[in-house]
N, C-alpha and C positions, 0 to 999 in steps of 0.2 A: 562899604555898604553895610549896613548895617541889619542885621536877620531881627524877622520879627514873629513873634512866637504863633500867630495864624500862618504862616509860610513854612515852620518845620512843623509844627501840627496836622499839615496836607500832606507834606513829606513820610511823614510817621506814620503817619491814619493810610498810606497807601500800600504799605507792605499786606501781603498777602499771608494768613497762617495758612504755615502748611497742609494742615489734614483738614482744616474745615476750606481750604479753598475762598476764602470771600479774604476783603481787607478788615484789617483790625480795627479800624475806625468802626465799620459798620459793625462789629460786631461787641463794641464795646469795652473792648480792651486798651484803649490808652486813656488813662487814667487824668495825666495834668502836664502842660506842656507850657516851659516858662524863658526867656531869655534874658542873662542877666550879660551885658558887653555881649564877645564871643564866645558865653557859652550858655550851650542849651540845659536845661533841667529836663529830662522824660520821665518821667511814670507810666508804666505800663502793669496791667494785670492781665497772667496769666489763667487759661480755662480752672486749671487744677493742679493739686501740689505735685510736684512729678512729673509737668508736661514732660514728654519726650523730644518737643521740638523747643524748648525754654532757651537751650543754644542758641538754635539757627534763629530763633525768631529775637533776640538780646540783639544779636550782630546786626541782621538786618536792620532793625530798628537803626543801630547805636551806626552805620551806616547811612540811612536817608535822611537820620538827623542831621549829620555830619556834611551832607550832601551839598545843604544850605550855603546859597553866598552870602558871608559874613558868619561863619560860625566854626571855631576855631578846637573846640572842646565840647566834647555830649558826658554828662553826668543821665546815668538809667538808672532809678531805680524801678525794679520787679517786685509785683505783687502777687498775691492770689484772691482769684473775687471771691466772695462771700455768695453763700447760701442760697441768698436771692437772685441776685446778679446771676447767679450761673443760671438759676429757673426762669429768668427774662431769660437768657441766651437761649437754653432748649424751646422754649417755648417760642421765638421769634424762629429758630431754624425752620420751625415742624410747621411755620405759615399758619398757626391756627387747627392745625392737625390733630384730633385727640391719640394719643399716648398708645402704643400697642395699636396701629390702625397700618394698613397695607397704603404704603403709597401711588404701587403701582399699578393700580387697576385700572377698569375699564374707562373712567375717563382724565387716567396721566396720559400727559405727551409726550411720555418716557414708549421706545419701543422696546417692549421685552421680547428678546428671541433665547428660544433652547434650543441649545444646540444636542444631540441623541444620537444614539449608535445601537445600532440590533445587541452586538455583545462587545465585550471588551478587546484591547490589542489592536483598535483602528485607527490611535493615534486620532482619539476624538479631543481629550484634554490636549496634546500640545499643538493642535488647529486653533483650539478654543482660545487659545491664550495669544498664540501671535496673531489671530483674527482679532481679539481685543487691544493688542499694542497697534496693529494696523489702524484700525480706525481710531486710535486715539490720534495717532500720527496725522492723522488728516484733518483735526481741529474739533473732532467729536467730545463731547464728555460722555466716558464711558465707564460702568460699574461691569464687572464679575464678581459672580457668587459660584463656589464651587460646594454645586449639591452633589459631588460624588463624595458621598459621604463617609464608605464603607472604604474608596481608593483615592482619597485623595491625593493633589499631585500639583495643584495649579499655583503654591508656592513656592516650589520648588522651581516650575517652570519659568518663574519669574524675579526668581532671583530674591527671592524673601527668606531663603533658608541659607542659615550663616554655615561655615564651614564643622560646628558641631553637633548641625541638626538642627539647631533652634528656629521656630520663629516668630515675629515679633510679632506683642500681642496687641490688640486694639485697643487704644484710648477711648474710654468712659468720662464724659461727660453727664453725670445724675445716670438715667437711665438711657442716656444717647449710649452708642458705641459707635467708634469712629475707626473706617475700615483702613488699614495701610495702604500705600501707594506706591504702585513698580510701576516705570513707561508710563505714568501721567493714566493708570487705571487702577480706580478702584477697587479693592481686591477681596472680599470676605471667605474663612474657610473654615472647617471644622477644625484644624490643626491648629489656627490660631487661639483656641479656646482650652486644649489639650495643656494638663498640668509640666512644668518643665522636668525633662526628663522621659515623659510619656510619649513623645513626636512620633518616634518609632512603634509605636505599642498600635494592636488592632482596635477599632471599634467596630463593639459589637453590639448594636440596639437591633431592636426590633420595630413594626412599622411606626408607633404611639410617638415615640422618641423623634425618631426619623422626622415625624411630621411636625413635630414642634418645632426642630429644628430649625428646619425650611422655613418655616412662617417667622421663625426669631431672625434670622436673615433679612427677611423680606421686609421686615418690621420693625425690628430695633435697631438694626442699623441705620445710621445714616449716611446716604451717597449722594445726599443734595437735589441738584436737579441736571437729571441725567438727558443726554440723548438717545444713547440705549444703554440696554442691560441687557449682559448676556448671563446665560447660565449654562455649565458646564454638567454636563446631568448624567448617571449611572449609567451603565451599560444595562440594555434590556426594558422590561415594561414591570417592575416591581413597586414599591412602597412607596419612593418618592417621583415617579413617573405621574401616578395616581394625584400626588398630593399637589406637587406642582399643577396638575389639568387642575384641579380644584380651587387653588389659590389665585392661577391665573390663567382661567380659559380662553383669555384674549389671544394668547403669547403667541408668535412664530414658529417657528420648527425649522430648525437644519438637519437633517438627517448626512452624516458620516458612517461612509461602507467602505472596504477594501473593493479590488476588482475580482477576487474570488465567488465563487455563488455561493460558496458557505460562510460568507459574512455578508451577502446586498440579501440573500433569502431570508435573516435574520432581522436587517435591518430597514427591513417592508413593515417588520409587526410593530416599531417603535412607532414608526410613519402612523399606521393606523392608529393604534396604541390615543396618540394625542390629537388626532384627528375627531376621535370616539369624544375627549372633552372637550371638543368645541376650538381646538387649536389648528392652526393653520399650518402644511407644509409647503415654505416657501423656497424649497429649495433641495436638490441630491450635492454631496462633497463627495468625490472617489477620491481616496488617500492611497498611495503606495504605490500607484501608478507605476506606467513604463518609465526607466530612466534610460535616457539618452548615453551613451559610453562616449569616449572622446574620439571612436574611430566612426563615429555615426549611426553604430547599429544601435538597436533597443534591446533591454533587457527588461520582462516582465515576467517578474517572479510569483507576483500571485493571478497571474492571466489580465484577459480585459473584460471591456464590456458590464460589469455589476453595477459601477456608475449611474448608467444609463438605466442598466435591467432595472434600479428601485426605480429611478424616475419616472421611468414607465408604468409601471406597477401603480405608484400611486398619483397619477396623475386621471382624470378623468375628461367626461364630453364636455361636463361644465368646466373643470380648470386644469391648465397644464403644469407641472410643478417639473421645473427645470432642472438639469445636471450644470451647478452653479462653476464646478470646476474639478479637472482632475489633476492630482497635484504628484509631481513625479516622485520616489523614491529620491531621499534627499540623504547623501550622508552629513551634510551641514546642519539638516533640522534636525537631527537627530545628537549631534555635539553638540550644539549651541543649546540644546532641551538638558540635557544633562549636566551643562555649565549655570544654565538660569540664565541667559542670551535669548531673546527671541531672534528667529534667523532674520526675522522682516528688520531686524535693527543693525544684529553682526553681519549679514548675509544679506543686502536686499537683494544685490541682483544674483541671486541662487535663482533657479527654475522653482524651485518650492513655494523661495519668500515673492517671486514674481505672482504667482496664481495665489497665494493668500490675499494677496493686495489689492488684488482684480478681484475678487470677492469680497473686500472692504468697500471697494466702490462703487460695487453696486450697489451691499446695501446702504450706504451714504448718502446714493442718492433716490432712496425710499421711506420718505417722512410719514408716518402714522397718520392717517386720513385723522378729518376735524369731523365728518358727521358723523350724526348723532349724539356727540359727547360734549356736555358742558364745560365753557371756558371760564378760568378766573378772574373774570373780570363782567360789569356790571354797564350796560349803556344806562347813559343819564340824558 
C-alpha cells in the first residue's frame, strides 16, 4: 500500500501539544508533509526556542507518522515559528480576546468556585487539590489557581515539586503564559514564578502586589476553556479575599472548617466575607472529621458538629447552603499530600478519597445557568 502524504498529514496534525491541549494541526504547527516511497518527510514548528515539551511532542509526531500503512521511515525536521506566526497563535487562542482582559467573568461558561476557610490548618489546600484531580477524573476540564499567596502548597500537593524543591516554571508564549499540568489539571502558583533557589524563601507583599498578582493569574494565563476553575484562597478575609470579590463577584464559595467551634466560628466570617461581594456560598466541607478505628469505635479528635454549626449559620429563609461533606481524618491524605499523590488517585477507596469524590459529583453535576449572559455565537 502505498501512504500518501494527506494520510500522514491527518496522522501528524492529530497529535495533541501538550500544555496547550488542542492538536498541532489546528494550531499551526506542522509545517510540510511530504512522501517520498516509504518514507515520510515532516516538518513541524515548535511554539518557542526551548519548548519544554519539544521531546515528547518530536516522538509523538515521528510516531503517528510512522503509524501510516506504507511507511517505513519518518525523517522530522523541527522548527521554530517566527514572530508572526507565534502572534497568529496568541491571538487565535484568546478567540479575539483583547490582551490583559479576565476571561472569566460574568458571561464565561467557565464555573469559578473558591474554595475559603475562616483560618489556616483545616487542610483547605489539600481538599482543594484532590477535589480538583477528582473532577478532572470525571472528564471535566479543570484549572487551579493557588491564590494562597503568602502559604502556598498546591505544587507540592500535586506533585510539581522535584525532590530539590524546584518547580517548574510556565511556558511563555509572547505574552501567553502557559500553566503546568498534574492529574490532567491546570495548575498556576506563585512558586512557579519565584527566582530558582528562592522556593523556599517567604513572600512578603502587601495588599497592591497581592492584587496584581491575582488579576495576572486570572489574566495572563492561559487555561483554555475550562469547565471549572477552582481557587485555592488564604485562610481568613484579608487582601486577596477582597480582591478575588472584586475580580470575580460571580464566583462560588466552599467554605472548609474543622469540627472544632474554634475553627466553624471562624469560618462563618469567610462565608459572609464573600457573600458581602456578591459571591455565593454553595456549600459547608467539615475536614478532620470522626475516623472510624478498625475495632468500630470512632475517634473524634477535634469534636463534631462545626460542619453543620457554619452551614447553618449561613444559610438563610431565602437559601439553604448545605454540609457538602464530612470527610474523616485520613492518615492516607495526609502521606499521599506529603508525597504529591492525591489520595483520590493512590487511595480512592480511602473514606477520605471516597467523600472527596462525592463532592466532585455533585458539583459536576451543576452547570452555570445560561440566563442572563450572552453566548458566542450569532443567530442568522
Amino acid at each position: 500500500m502505498t501512504a500518501t502524504a494527506a494520510a500522514v498529514r491527518a496522522a501528524v496534525g492529530a497529535v495533541v501539544d501538550p500544555e496547550l491541549r488542542r492538536p498541532i494541526e489546528e494550531l499551526g504547527m506542522v509545517r510540510d508533509v511530504q512522501v517520498a516511497g516509504e518514507t515520510a518527510q515532516v516538518g513541524i514548528l515548535l511554539t518557542i526556542v526551548g519548548c519544554p515539551a519539544a521531546d515528547r511532542i518530536a516522538r509523538e509526531v515521528t510516531d503517528a507518522a510512522a503509524s501510516v500503512a506504507g511507511i517505513a521511515a519518518v525523517e522530522l525536521e523541527v522548527g521554530v515559528m517566527s514572530p508572526a506566526e507565534r502572534q497568529a497563535l496568541t491571538e487565535k487562542l484568546r478567540g479575539g480576546r483583547a490582551t490583559r482582559t479576565m476571561p472569566f467573568g460574568p458571561d464565561s461558561l467557565t464555573r469559578v468556585v473558591a474554595v475559603t476557610s475562616g483560618k489556616g490548618g483545616v487542610g483547605k489546600s489539600t481538599l482543594t487539590a484532590n477535589l480538583a484531580v477528582a473532577l478532572a477524573r470525571r472528564g471535566l476540564a479543570v484549572g487551579l489557581v493557588d491564590a494562597d499567596v503568602y502559604g502556598f502548597s498546591i505544587p507540592g500537593l500535586l506533585g510539581l515539586v522535584d525532590a530539590a524543591g524546584r518547580t517548574p516554571k510556565p511556558t511563555r508564549i509572547d505574552d501567553l503564559i502557559l500553566p503546568p499540568v498534574a492529574y490532567d489539571v491546570k495548575t498556576v502558583s506563585i512558586g512557579m514564578f519565584l527566582r530558582e533557589g528562592e522556593e523556599r524563601s517567604a513572600v512578603a507583599w502587601r495588599g497592591p502586589m497581592l492584587h496584581r498578582t491575582v488579576q495576572q493569574f486570572l489574566t495572563d494565563v492561559f487555561f483554555g476553556d475550562l469547565d471549572i476553575l477552582l481557587l485555592d484562597m488564604p485562610p481568613g478575609t484579608g487582601d486577596v479575599a477582597i480582591s478575588v470579590g472584586q475580580l470575580l463577584p460571580h464566583a462560588e464559595v466552599l467554605v472548609v472548617t474543622t469540627p472544632q467551634a474554634a475553627a466553624s466560628d471562624v469560618a462563618i466570617r469567610s462565608g459572609l466575607v464573600a457573600r458581602q461581594t456578591g459571591q455565593r456560598v454553595v456549600g459547608v466541607i467539615e475536614n478532620m472529621a470522626a475516623l472510624t478505628l478498625s475495632d468500630g469505635t470512632t475517634l473524634d479528635i477535634f469534636g463534631s458538629g462545626g460542619g453543620q454549626a457554619v452551614a447553618d449559620a449561613l444559610s438563610s429563609d431565602d437559601e439553604t447552603v448545605p454540609l457538602l461533606a464530612s470527610i474523616p481524618l485520613s492518615p492516607a491524605l495526609r502521606t499521599d499530600a506529603d508525597a504529591g499523590v492525591p489520595v483520590v488517585v493512590a487511595h480512592p477507596d480511602d473514606p477520605a478519597a471516597q467523600a472527596i469524590t462525592a463532592v466532585a459529583a455533585r458539583l459536576a453535576v451543576r452547570p452555570r445557568g445560561l440566563a442572563g449572559r450572552s453566548l458566542p455565537f450569532n443567530p442568522r
